[in-house]
TORZA-632123 format. One record per residue (C-alpha): z, y, x. Coordinates in nm, 4 decimals. Example, Ala and Ser with C-alpha at 12.3 -4.5 7.8 and 13.67 -1.06 7.14 Angstrom:
BEGIN
+----------+----------+----------+
:       pz :       py :       px :
+----------+----------+----------+
:   0.7800 :  -0.4500 :   1.2300 :
:   0.7140 :  -0.1060 :   1.3670 :
+----------+----------+----------+
***
This chain:
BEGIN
+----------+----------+----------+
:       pz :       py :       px :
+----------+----------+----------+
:   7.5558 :   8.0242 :   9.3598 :
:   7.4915 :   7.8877 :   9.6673 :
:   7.5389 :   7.4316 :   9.7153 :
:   7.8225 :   7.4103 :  10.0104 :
:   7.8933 :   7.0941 :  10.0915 :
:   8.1934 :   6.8989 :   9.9739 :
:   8.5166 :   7.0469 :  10.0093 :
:   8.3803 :   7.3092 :  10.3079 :
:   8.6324 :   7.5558 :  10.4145 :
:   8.6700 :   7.8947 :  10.5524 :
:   8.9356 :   7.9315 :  10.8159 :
:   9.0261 :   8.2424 :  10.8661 :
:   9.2488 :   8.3240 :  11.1488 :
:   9.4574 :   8.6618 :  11.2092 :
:   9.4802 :   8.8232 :  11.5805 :
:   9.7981 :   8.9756 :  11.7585 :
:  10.0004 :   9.2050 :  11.5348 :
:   9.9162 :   9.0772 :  11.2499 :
:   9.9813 :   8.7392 :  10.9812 :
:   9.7243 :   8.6190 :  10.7002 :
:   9.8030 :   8.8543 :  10.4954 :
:   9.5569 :   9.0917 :  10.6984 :
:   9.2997 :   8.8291 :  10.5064 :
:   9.4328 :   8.8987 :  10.1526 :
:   9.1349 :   9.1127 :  10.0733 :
:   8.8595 :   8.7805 :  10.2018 :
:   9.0131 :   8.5244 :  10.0272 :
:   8.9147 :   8.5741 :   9.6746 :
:   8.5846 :   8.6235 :   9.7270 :
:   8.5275 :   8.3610 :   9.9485 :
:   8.6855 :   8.0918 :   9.6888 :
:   8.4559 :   8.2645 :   9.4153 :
:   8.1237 :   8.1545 :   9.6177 :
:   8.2699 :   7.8140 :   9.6181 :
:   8.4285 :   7.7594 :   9.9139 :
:   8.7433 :   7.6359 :  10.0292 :
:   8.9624 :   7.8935 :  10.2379 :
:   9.3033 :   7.8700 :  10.4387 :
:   9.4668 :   8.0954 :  10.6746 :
:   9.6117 :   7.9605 :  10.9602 :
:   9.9190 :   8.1071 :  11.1034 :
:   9.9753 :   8.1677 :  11.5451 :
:  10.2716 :   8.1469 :  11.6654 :
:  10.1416 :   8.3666 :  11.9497 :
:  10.3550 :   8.2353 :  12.1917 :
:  10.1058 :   8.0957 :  12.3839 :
:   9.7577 :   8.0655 :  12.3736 :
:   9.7770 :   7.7059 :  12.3603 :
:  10.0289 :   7.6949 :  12.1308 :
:   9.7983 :   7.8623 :  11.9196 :
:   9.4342 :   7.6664 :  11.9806 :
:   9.7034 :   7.3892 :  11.8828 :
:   9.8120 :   7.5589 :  11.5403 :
:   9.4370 :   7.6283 :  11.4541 :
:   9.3057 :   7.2620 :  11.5269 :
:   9.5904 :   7.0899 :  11.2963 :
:   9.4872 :   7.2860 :  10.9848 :
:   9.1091 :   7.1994 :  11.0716 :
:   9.2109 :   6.8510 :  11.1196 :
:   9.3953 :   6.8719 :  10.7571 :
:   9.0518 :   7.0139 :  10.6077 :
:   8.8951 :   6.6872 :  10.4357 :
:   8.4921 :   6.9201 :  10.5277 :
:   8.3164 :   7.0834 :  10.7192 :
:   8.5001 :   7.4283 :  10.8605 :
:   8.4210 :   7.7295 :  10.9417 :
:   8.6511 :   7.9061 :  11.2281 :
:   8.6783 :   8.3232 :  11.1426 :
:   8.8567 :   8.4766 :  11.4279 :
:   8.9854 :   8.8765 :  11.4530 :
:   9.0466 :   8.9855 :  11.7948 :
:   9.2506 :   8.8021 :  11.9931 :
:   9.1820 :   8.4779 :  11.7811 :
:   8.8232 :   8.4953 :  11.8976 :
:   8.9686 :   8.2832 :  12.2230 :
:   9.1456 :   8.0910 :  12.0327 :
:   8.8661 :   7.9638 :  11.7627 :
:   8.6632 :   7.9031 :  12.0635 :
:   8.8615 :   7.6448 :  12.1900 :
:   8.9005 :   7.4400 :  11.8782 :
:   8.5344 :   7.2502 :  11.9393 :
:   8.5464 :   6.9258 :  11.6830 :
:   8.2361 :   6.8141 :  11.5109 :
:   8.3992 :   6.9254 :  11.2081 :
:   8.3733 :   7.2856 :  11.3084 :
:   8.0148 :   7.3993 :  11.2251 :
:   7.9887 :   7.7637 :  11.3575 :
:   8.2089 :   8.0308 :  11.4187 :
:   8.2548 :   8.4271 :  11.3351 :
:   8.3916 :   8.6684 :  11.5202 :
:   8.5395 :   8.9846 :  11.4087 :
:   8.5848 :   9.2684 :  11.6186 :
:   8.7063 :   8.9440 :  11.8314 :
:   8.7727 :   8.8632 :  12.2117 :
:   8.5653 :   8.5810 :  12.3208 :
:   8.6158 :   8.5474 :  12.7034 :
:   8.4311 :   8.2709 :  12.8847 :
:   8.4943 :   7.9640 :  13.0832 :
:   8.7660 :   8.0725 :  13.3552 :
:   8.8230 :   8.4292 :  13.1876 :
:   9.1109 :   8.5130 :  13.0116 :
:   9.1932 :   8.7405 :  12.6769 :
:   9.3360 :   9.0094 :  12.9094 :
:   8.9869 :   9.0528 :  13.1318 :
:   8.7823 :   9.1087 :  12.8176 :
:   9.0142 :   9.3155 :  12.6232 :
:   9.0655 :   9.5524 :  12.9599 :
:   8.6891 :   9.5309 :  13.0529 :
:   8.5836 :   9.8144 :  12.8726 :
:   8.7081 :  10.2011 :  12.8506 :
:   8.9805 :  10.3160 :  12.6608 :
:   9.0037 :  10.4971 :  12.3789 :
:   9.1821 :  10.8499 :  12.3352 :
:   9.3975 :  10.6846 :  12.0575 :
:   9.4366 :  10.3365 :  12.1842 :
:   9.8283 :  10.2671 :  12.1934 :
:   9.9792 :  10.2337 :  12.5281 :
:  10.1033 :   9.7895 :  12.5375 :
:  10.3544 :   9.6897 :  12.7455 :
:  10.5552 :   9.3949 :  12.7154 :
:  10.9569 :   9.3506 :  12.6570 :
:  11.2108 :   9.1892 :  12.8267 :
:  11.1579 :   8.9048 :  12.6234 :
:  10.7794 :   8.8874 :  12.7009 :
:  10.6457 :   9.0162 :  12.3922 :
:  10.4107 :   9.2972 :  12.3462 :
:  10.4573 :   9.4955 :  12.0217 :
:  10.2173 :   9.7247 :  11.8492 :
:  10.3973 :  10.0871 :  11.7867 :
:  10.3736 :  10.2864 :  11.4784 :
:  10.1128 :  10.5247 :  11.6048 :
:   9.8684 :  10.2399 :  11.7336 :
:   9.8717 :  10.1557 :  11.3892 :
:   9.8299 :  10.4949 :  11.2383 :
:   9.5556 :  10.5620 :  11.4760 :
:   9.3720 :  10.2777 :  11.6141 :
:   9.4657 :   9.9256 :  11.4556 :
:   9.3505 :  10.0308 :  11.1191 :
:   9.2922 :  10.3873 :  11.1406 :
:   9.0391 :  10.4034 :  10.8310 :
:   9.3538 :  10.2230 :  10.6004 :
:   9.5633 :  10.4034 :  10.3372 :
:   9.8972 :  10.5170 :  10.4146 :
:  10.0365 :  10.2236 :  10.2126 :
:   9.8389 :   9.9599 :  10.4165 :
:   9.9411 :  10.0792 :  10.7507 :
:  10.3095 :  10.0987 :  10.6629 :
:  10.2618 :   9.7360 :  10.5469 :
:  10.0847 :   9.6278 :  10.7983 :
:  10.3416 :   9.7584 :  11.0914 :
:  10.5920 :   9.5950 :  10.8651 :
:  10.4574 :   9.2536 :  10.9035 :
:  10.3260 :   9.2767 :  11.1979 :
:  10.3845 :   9.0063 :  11.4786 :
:  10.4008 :   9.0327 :  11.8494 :
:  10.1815 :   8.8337 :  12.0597 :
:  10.3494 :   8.6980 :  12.3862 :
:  10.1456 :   8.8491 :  12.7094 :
:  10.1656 :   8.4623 :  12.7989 :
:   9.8672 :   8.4324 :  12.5234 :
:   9.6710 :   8.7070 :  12.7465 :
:   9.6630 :   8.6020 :  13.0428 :
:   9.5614 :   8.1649 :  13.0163 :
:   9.1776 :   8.1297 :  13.1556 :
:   9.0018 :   7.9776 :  12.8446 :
:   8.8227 :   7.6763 :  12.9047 :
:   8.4389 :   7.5957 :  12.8092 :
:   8.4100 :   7.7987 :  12.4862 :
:   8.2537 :   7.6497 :  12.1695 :
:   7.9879 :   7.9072 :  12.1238 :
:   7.7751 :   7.7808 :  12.3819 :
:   7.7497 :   7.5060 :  12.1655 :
:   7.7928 :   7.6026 :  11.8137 :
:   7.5942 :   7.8736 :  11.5904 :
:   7.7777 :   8.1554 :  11.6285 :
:   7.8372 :   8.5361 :  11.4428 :
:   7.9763 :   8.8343 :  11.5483 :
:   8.0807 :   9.1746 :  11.3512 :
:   8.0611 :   9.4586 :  11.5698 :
:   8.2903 :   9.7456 :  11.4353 :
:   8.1367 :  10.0323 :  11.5656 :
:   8.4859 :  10.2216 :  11.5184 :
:   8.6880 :   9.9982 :  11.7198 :
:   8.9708 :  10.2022 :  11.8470 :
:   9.0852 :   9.9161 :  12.0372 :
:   8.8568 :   9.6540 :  12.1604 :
:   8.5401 :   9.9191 :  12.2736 :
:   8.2125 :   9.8622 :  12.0921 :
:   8.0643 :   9.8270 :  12.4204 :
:   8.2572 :   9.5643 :  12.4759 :
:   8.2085 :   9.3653 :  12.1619 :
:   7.7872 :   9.3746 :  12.2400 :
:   7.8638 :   9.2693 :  12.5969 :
:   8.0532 :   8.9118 :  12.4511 :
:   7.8103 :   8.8994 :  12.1262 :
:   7.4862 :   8.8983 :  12.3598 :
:   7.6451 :   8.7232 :  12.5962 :
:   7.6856 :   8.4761 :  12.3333 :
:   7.3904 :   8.4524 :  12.2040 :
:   7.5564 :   8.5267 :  11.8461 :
:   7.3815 :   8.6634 :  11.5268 :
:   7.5081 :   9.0338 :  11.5709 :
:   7.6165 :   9.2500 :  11.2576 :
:   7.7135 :   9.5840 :  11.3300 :
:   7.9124 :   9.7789 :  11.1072 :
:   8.0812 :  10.1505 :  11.0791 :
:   8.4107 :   9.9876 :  11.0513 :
:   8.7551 :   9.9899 :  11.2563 :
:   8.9516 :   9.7736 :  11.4104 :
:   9.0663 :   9.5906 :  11.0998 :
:   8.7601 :   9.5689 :  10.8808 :
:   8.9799 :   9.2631 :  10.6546 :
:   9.2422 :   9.5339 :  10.5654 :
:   9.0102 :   9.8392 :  10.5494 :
:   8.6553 :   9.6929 :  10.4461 :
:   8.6121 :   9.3819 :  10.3275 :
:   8.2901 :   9.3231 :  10.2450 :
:   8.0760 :   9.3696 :  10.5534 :
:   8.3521 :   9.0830 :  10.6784 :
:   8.2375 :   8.8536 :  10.3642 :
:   7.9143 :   8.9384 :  10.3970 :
:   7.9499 :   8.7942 :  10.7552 :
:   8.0793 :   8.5099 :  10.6732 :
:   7.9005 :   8.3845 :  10.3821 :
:   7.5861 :   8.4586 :  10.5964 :
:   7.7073 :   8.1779 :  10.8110 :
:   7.8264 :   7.9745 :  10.5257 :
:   7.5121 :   7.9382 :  10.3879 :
:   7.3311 :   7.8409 :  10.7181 :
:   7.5824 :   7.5969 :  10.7962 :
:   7.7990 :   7.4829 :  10.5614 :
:   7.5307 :   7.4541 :  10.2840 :
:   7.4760 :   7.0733 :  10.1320 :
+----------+----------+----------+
***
């Protein structure tokens, strides 16, 4: 088993439409290599509301932390840069840059036949529907895990979307990025453009949207990959 250093953790951090439990598949293994691992729960009201939520639990974590971010949370680990943070890993994540917000990445590319069609209530929220889950946000998951996953799912306000980011941590920090190659929702393209753009360790994978619900282990793979070249004693 691999040395981490003392008390390193994993944060792992869930994207619009979703809560930790999208992570219940990651966690176990990630404890059995010897790390530490929380989830940290957006209130996705904001965007800094939610760089807010993720920098108190890495501020409670007595090591050295890892930031995981799915989707949208790749803007939001990006802006939590503390010397405590040691790299970051992106999954199928939006990672705009300095000025850009979640809503020019996410729109940047072309859409896909089966992407859902977002719009956002009267209150300001944007909801997934049943059918973007059934056919886009985990398309590859069993019947079971898509009617649990629209069942939990949690809206993310369009306020989140459209705040320019400022100076990102990954031009800084070591930085990894799982490509799912089956992304009905954030285009493949798209996810190269931000990984090279990045300069990140690419890992491309034949996986969907949700890779933590559907397949795990390219997504601990990932992420041990960087715990080992930066978290290690």
């Amino acid at each position: 088993m691999t040395s981490f250093a003392k008390d390193a953790t994993v944060v792992l951090v869930h994207g619009a439409w979703a809560d930790g439990s999208s992570w219940s598949k990651v966690i176990a293994p990630l404890v059995r290599a010897g790390l530490k691992v929380v989830c940290a729960p957006l209130p996705l009201t904001s965007l800094g509301a939610d760089i807010e939520a993720v920098a108190a639990v890495v501020e409670k974590a007595s090591g050295p932390v890892i930031l995981v971010g799915h989707a949208y949370a790749g803007a939001v680990i990006s802006a939590v840069d503390t010397s405590q943070v040691r790299s970051l890993v992106f999954v199928a994540a939006l990672a705009p840059d300095e000025g850009e917000t979640v809503a020019a990445v996410f729109y940047r590319g072309e859409k896909h036949a089966d992407a859902p069609e977002l719009a956002p209530d009267a209150r300001g929220l944007i909801w997934m529907p049943d059918v973007g889950f059934e056919k886009a946000f985990a398309q590859n998951a069993t019947d079971q895990e898509k009617l649990i996953s629209a069942a939990v799912q949690r809206p993310i306000s369009v306020a989140c979307i459209q705040e320019a980011v400022s100076k990102p941590a990954w031009k800084t920090k070591p930085s990894w990025f799982l490509v799912a190659e089956e992304d009905r929702m954030i285009h493949p393209s798209t996810q190269r453009f931000m990984a090279e753009r990045m300069g990140a360790q690419v890992r491309a994978y034949q996986v969907d949207h949700t890779p933590s619900i559907t397949a795990p282990e390219p997504v601990i793979e990932v992420i041990l990959e960087a715990a080992r070249s930066t978290l290690t004693v």
